[in-house]
N, C-alpha and C positions, 0 to 999 in steps of 0.2 A: 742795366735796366733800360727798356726800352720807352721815347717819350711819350707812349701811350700807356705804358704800364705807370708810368710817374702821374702823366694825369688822374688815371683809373684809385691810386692810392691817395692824389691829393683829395678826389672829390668824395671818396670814402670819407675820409677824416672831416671833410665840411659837412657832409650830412650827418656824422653821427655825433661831433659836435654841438650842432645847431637843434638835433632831437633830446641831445641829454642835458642841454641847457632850456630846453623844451621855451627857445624863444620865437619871436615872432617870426613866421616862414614867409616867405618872401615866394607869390606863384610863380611869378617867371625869372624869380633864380632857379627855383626846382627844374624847374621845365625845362632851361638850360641845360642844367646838368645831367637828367635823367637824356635829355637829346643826344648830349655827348658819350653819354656811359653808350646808348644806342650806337653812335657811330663805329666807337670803339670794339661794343661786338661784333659788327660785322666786318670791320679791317682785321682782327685776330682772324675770326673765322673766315674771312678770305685766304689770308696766311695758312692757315691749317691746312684747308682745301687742297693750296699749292704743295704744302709739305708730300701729304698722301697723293697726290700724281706723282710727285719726282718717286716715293717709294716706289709705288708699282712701275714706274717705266727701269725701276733698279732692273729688273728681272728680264731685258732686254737686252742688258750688258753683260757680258759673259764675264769678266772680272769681279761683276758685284752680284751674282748669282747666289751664287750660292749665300751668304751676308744676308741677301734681301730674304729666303726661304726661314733665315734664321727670325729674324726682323720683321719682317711685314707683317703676319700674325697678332705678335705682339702689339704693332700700331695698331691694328683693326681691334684689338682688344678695349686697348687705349679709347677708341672712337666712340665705339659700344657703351662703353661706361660714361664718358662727357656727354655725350647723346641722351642718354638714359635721365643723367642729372640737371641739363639742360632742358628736360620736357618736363620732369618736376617741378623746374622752374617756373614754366611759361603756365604749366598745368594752375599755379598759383597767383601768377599777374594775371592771370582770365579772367579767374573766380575772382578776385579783391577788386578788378575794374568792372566788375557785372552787379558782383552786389555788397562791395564794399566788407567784408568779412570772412574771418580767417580764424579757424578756431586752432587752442594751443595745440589740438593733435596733428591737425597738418603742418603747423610750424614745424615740433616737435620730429615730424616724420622730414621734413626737409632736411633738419638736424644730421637727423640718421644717417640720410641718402650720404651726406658729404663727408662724413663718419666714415663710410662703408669703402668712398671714392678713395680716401686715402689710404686704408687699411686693405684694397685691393691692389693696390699698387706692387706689394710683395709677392702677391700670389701671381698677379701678370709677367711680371719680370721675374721668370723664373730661371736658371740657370742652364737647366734642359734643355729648353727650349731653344734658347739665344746661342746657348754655343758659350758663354761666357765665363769665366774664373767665376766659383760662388763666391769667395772673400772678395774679389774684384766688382760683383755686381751688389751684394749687400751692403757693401759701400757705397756704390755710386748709388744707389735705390735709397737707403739714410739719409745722405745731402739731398737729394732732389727731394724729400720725404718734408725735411724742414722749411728747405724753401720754397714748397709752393704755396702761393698764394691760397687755396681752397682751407681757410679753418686754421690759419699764420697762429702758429705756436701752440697748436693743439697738443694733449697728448692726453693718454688713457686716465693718467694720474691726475688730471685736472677735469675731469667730461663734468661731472657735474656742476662746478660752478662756471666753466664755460663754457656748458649750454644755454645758464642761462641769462649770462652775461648775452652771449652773443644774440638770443631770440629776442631781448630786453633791445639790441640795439638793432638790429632788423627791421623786427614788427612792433615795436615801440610807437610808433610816430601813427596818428590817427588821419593823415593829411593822403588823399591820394596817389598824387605825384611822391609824395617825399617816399612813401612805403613802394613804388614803382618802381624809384631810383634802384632803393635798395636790392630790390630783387635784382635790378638789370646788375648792378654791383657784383652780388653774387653771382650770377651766368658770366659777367667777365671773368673772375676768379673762376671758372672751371675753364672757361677758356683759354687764360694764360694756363694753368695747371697743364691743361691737354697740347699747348704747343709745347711746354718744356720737356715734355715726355716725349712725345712724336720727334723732337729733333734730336733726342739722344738716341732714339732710334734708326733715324738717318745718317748721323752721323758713326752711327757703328757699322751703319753698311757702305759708308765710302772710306775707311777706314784701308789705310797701304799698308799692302801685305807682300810680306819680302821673305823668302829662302831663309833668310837667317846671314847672306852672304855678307851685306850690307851693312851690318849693324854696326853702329856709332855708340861707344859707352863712354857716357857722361861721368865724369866726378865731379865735383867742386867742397871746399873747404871753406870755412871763414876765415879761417886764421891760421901762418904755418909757425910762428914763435910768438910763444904765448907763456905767462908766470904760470906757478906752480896754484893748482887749485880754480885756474881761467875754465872756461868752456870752448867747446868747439863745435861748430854744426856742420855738419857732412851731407851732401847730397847726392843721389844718386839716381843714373835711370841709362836708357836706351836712345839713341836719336831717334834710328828708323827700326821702327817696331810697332806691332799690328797687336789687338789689344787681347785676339786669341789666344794670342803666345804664352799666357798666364804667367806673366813675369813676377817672379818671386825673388827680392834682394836681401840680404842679410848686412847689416854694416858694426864693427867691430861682434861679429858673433851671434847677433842678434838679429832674427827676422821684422823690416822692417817696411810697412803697410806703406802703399803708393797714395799721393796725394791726388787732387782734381787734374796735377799736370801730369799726373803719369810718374812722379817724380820720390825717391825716399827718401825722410830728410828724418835725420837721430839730429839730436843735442846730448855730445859726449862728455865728461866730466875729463880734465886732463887730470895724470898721476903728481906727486909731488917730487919725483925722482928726474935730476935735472940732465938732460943730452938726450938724444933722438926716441921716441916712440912710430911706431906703427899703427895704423888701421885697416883691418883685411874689408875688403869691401868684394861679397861675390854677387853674381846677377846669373842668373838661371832663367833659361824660360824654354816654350817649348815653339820646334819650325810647326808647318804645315804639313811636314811630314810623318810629324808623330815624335821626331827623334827630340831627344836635349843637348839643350847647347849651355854651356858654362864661361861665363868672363870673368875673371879675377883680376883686383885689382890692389895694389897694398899703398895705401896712401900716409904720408909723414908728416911729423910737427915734433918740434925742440921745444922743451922745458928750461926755459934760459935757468939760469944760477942765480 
């Protein structure tokens, strides 16, 4: 977490602390803080800016060409939508600094808009598109899903009482600056949201992409002698390996999902029968050329007496 992102979380929690205790506001604490949430947008959105140059000059490199046609798109998607929910935004701090009032539909419609930013998120990253493993990208699209910032622990199963949690802590506050913070608050939160996306998107177009010739297969064990009834965790993955390759590993028989490091890790139950066992551990994935390539690998552990 980056220390602007710490800031941006601490000064959320002082303001919706200090409105749900509904005590005395302090002007130029607000003002402080609403200055800061300000700096803060525009250091993200500087970052951003740079992100989307480095994408497009990808397409300058003839290594990340083709990566960047897959990718660039999809950032400008990304843009589009922060863009869109960002003018919502501002569209709202105009009207409350002109005449002080904010009716529940245009809360309610703000609501929506950040509703909508999340729940587009899967339809952007599409699999099509990218070039990417769908189990591969449905996954990474779930984690980035929970941890972004925009609407932190939302889900379909709760909208109704946290929408109105959240408009309660929003547009609660009658004070100018304090309901100003809050908005700029939220326009951070689409901002980190749109750099966390954006640089998975960059980073899948600098992404090293190898023949297949190259490739380094990782095992590791926790434990190689262990009682009868212990556990064992096994991990498995690729050194150099490019994330096209839709690497698929199975370990003891069972196909088993890559983690954020690229990595597959089972928790095995050991047998009760005591002297040497086995683990087949295979790793599949596909080169650049279409073809498959298969690594096998049988890894051991003893069931002492």
């Amino acid at each position: 977490m980056t220390p602007s992102k710490i800031i941006s979380l601490f000064l959320l929690s002082a303001l919706l602390s200090t409105s749900a205790c509904h005590q005395r506001i302090n002007p130029a604490q607000i003002g402080m803080l609403n200055s800061t949430l300000i700096r803060a947008n525009k250091n993200i959105h500087d970052e951003n800016d740079r992100i989307y140059t480095q994408i497009t000059q990808s397409f300058s490199d003839p290594e990340k060409t083709t990566l960047a046609m897959h990718w660039a798109p999809t950032a400008i998607q990304v843009m589009t939508l922060s863009q869109s929910a960002k003018s919502s935004i501002d569209s709202l701090a105009l009207k409350w600094a002109s005449i002080h009032e904010l009716t529940f539909v245009e809360q309610n419609k703000l609501f929506n808009v950040l509703v909508a930013y999340r729940q587009n998120i899967q339809h952007i990253f599409n699999a099509d598109s990218v070039g990417l493993s769908p189990d591969l990208l449905k996954a990474d699209t779930a984690r980035m899903n929970q941890s972004l910032p925009i609407l932190y622990g939302y889900s379909d199963s709760i909208a109704k009482e946290y929408s109105k949690n959240w408009i309660d802590s929003i547009f609660g506050s009658s004070d100018e600056e304090m309901l100003l913070a809050a908005l700029n608050k939220v326009k951070n939160d689409v901002s980190f949201s749109e750099n966390k996306l954006i640089s998975y998107c960059y980073k899948n177009i600098n992404l090293i992409i190898t023949d297949g010739s190259a490739t380094d297969p990782i095992t590791w064990q926790s434990a190689i002698h262990v009682k009868a009834g212990d556990s064992i965790d096994i991990s498995a993955g690729i050194g150099v390996f490019f994330r096209l390759a839709n690497l698929r590993i199975s370990i003891d028989g069972l196909p088993t999902p890559l983690n954020e490091s690229d990595l597959a890790v089972r928790t095995i139950k050991v047998g009760n029968k005591p002297g040497q066992h086995l683990v087949p551990v295979k790793m599949e994935y596909t080169k650049p050329d279409g073809s498959t390539s298969m690594i096998s690998k049988m890894l051991v552990y003893y069931v002492q007496d």
